[in-house]
N, C-alpha and C positions, 0 to 999 in steps of 0.2 A: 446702448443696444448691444446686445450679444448673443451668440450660440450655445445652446446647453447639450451637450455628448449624450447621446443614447446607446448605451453599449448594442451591440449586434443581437445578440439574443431576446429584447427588448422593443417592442413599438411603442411610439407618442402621437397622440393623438390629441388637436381642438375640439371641446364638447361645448356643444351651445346648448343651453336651456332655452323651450318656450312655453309659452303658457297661452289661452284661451281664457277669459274671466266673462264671459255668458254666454250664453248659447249662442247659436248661430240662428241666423233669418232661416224658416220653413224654402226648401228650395227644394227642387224635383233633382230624384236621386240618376245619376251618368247612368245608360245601359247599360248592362255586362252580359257578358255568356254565362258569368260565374256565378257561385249560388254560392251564400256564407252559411254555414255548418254551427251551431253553438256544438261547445266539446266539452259531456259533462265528466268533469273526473276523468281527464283520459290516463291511459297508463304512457308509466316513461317512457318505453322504448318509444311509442307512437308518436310523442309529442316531441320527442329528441329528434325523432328523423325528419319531423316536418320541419323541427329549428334549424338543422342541419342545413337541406335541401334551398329554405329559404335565407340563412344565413352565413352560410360559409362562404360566400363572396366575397363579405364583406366582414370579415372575422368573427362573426358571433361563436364567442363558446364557452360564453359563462352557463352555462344549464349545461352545458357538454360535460366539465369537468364535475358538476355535482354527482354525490351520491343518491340511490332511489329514494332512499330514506329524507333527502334534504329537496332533492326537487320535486315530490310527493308532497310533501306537505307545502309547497307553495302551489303548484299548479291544482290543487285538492281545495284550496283555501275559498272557503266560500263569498270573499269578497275577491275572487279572481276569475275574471268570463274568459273564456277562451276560444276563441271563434276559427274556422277553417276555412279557405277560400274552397272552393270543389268546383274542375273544369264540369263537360257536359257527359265522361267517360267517369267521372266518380273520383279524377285524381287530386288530391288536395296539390295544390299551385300557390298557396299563400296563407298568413295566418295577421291575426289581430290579437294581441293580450291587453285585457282593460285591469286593472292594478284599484279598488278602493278601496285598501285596507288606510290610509289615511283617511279622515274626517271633513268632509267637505269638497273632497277633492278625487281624480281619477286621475292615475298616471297611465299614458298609451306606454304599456311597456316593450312589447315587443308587435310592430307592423312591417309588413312587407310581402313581395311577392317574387317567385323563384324569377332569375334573370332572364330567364324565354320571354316571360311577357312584360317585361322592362321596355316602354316607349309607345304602347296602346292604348293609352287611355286607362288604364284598369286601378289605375293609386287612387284617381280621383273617387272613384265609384266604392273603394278601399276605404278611402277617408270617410265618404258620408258614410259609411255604415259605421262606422266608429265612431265619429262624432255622434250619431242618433243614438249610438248602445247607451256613450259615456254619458249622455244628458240626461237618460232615462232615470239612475239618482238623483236624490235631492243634494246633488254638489253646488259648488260656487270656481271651481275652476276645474278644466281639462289641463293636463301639459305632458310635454316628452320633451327626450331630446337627439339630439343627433351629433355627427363626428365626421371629419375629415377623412374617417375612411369606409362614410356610406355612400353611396352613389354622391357621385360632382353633385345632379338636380335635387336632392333632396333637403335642402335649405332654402333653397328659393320655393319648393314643392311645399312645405308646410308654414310656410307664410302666405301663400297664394291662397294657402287654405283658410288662412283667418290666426294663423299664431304668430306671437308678438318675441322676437328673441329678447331674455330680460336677463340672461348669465354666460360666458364662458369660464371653463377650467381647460386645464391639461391633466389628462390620463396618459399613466403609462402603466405599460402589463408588460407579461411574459409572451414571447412570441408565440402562438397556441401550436402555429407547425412546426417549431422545433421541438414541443414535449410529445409532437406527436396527435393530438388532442385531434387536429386536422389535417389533414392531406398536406403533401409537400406542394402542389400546386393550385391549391385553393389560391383564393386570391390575386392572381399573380400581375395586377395592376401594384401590389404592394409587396414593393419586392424582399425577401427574407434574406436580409444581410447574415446570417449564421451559414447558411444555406452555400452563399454566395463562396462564404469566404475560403468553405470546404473543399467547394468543388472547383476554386481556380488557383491555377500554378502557378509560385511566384515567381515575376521573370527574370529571377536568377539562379532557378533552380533547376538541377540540369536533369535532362529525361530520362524518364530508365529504360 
């Protein structure tokens, strides 16, 4: 057993895959305040800032660094649904992406909901509507997956929901808040050793 060095500029992250292989029992869908929005073709800036809003907690910023030209034609792809959470004032609060350009199969690609209403009940009610989207193809499996640096509950939140963990890897990226990509304080359950290193004196260096 051993340690593997992640330079400072650098996060690593546990990715568990899970999967779904049939549908789920007919069950009555959790209340919500929230109303889900399908997003046909939305443009990029719109769709960036929802990703943003809902993911920069929690580092998402791969759609952040693409070009319009490259995240256009994925979110444009007509085997990709794009749904909107929208509180009771019209503000989108959450999003769902269902992924079936594979054969048989839907990947939940990107789910979640802005940190305000983190701890209300409102994933569950998240999940069924995404589960009922994905099923609505003639698939044979649902799956996503998740990382050590999405919410602590969310590994235990999508097996509660009926998915079966069947993979881990390690990812590692470029820190997104040192290229800038996001805020220096995004995140900041995960702390950005670049950051760190800049901004503390070493203690043998004498003051000016």
């Amino acid at each position: 057993m051993g340690l593997t060095a992640v330079p400072d500029d650098r996060i690593a992250t546990i990715v568990t895959t899970l999967e779904m292989m049939r549908r789920p029992a007919l069950r009555p869908v959790p209340d919500s305040p929230l109303q889900l929005i399908a997003w046909d073709r939305p443009a990029p800036d719109k769709y960036r800032a929802l990703f943003r809003r809902v993911g920069a907690p929690w580092l998402w910023f791969s759609r952040l660094v693409m070009d319009d030209r490259t995240l256009t034609a994925i979110i444009h792809d007509p085997d990709i649904s794009i749904f909107a959470a929208v509180d009771r004032a019209g503000v989108e609060v959450g999003m769902i992406e269902l992924d079936h350009r594979e054969p048989n199969e839907c990947e939940i690609s990107y789910f979640g909901l802005v940190p305000e209403l983190a701890g209300k009940g409102l994933g569950r009610w998240l999940m069924a509507e995404a589960l009922s989207r994905s099923w609505l193809w003639d698939i044979k499996r649902v799956w996503l997956h998740t990382c050590t640096l999405d919410h602590p509950s969310a590994l235990n939140f999508y097996r509660a929901q009926g998915f079966v963990a069947i993979k881990r890897t390690i990812e590692t990226f470029a820190d997104p808040r040192v290229a800038g990509v996001l805020p220096a304080d995004a995140a900041p359950q995960i702390p950005c050793l670049a950051s760190l290193r800049q901004t503390t004196t070493p203690s043998n260096a004498s003051p000016t």
